[in-house]
C-alpha positions in Angstrom: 20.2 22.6 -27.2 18.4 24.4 -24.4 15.6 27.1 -25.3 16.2 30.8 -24.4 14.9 31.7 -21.7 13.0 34.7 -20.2 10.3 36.4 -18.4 7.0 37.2 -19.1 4.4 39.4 -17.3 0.7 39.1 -17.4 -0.9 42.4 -15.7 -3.5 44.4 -15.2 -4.7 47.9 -13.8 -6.5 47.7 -10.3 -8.9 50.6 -10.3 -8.5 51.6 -13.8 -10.0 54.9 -14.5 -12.6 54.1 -18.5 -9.8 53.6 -21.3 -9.8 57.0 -23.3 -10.6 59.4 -20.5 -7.9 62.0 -19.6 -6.6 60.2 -16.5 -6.6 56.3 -18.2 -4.5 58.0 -21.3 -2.2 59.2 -18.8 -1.6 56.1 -17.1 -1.2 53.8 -19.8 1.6 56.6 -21.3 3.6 56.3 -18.2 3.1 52.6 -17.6 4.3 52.5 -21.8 7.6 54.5 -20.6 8.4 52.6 -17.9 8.3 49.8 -20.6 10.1 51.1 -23.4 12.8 48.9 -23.8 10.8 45.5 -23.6 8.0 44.1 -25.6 4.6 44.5 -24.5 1.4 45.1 -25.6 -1.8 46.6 -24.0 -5.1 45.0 -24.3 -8.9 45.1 -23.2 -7.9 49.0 -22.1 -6.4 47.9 -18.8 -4.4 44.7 -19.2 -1.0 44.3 -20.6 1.5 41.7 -21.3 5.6 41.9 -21.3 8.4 40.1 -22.4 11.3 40.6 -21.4 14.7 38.4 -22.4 16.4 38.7 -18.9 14.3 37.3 -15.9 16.9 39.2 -13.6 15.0 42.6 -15.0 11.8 41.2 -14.1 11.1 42.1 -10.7 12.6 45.7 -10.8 10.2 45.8 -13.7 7.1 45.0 -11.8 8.3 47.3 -9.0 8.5 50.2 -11.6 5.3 49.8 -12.8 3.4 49.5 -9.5 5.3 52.7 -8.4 4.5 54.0 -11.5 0.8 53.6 -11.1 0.9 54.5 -7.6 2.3 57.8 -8.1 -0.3 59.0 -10.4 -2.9 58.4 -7.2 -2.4 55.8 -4.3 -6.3 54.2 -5.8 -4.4 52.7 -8.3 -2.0 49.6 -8.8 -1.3 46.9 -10.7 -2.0 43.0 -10.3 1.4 41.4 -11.8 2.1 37.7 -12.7 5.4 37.1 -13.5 6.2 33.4 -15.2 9.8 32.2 -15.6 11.3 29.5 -18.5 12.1 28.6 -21.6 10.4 30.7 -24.2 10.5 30.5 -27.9 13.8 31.3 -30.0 12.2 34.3 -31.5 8.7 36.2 -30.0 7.8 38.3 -32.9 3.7 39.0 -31.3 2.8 38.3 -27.8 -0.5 37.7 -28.9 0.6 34.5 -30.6 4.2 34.1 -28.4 4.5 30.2 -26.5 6.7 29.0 -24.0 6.9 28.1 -20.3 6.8 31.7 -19.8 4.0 32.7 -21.1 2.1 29.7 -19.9 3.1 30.4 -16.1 2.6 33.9 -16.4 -1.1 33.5 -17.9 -2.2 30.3 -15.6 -0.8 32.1 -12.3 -2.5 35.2 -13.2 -5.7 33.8 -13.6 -5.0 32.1 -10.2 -4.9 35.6 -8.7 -6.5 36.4 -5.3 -8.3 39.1 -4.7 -5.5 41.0 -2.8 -2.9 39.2 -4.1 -1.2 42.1 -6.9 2.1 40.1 -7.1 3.5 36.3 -8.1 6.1 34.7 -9.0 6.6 31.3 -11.1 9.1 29.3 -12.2 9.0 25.3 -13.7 11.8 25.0 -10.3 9.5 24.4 -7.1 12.2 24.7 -5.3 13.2 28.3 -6.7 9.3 28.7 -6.4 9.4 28.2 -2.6 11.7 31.6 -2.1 10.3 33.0 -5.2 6.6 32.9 -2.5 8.4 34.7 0.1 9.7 37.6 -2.4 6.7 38.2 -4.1 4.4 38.4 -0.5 6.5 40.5 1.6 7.0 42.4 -1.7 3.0 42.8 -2.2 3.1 43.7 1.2 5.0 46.6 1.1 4.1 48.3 -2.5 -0.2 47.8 -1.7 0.4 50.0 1.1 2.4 53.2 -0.9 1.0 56.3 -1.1 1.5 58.6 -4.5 5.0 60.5 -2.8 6.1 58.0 -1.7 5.7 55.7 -4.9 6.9 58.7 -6.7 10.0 59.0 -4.7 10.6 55.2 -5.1 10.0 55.3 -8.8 13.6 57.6 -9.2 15.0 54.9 -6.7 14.3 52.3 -9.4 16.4 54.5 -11.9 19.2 54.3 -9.8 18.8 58.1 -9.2 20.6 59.5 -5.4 18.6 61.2 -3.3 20.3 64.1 -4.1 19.6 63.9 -7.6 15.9 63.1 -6.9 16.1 66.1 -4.7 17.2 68.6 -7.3 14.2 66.8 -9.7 11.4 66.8 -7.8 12.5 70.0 -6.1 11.6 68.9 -2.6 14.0 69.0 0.5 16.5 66.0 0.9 15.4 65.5 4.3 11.7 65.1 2.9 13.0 62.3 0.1 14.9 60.2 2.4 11.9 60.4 4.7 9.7 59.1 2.0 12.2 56.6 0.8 12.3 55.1 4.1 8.7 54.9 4.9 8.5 53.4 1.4 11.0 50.6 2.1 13.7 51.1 0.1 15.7 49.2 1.9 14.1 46.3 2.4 13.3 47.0 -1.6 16.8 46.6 -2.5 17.2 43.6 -0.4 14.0 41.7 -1.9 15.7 42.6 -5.5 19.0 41.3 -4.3 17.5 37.7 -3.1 15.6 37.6 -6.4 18.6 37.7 -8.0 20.0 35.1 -6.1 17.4 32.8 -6.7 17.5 33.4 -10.1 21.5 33.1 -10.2 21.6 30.0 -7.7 18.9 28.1 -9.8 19.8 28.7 -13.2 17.1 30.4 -14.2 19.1 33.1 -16.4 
């Protein structure tokens, strides 16, 4: 019988703010709601752990979260290690949770360059191959948001229109396509697209 299997992130905060000052509180709350409906658990102040039964969710996730951080001020971001595969039948406490998932999460993470913020693993080295690609020209773009734009993009992660980010943010449609575009939304939605390829073609669901 073949394990579940699912995704795990290892992260933490780049430029964290102390834990417990006004501005660190605020972060972790909105890096908490953009993780509602997973498990995860913060520790050390700034690092944090997910799990997340679908690996197909797992990118988007990562994107959330960076847009999330970047949109409270452009200084911060967060380093991301995302490790795909088996996992056991049932994680009750990430703390004490095994599986390929949590082992290539937590052994890529610790492989992190400095300017490296995003990775993605697999046990597949052939998935792992475009899985490289993703995660660089990813890395590439999100490092390079500023707080409008990541705020713009985070709405674009909820599947929000323009015209509905428009009305929310209460800013002129012509100034949210402008920062959707200089985000790269489109190239965004193709990046999320080829992951799920990848993840579809090699099984990894």
């Amino acid at each position: 019988m073949r394990m579940p299997v699912g995704a795990v992130i290892t992260a933490d905060i780049v430029n964290s703010t102390v834990p417990g000052t006004a501005m660190g509180k605020k972060l972790v709350t909105q890096l908490s709601a953009v993780l509602k409906n997973h498990a995860f658990e913060f520790y050390r102040g700034d690092s944090f752990q997910v799990y997340t039964k679908d690996p197909l969710a797992a990118l988007k996730l990562s994107f959330q979260l960076r847009a999330a951080a970047k949109r409270l001020s452009d200084i911060y971001d967060i380093r991301i290690s995302i490790g795909i595969g088996n996992v056991a039948a049932r994680v009750r406490n990430l703390r004490t949770a095994n599986g390929e998932a949590f082992v290539l999460s937590g052994r890529m993470f610790d492989q992190l360059k400095d300017m490296q913020r995003l990775w993605i693993e697999s046990a597949d080295g052939k998935a792992n191959i475009a899985f490289r690609v993703i995660a660089g020209f990813a890395d590439y773009m999100l490092k390079r948001l500023t707080s409008k734009q990541a705020e713009v993009l985070a709405e674009l992660l909820k599947e929000q229109t323009q015209v509905q980010i428009s009305k929310k943010l209460k800013r002129k449609q012509s100034t949210i396509n402008k920062h959707a575009h200089s985000a790269g939304w489109p190239e965004i939605e193709k990046l999320l697209y080829e992951y799920h390829q990848v993840i579809t073609q090699f099984n990894l669901a």
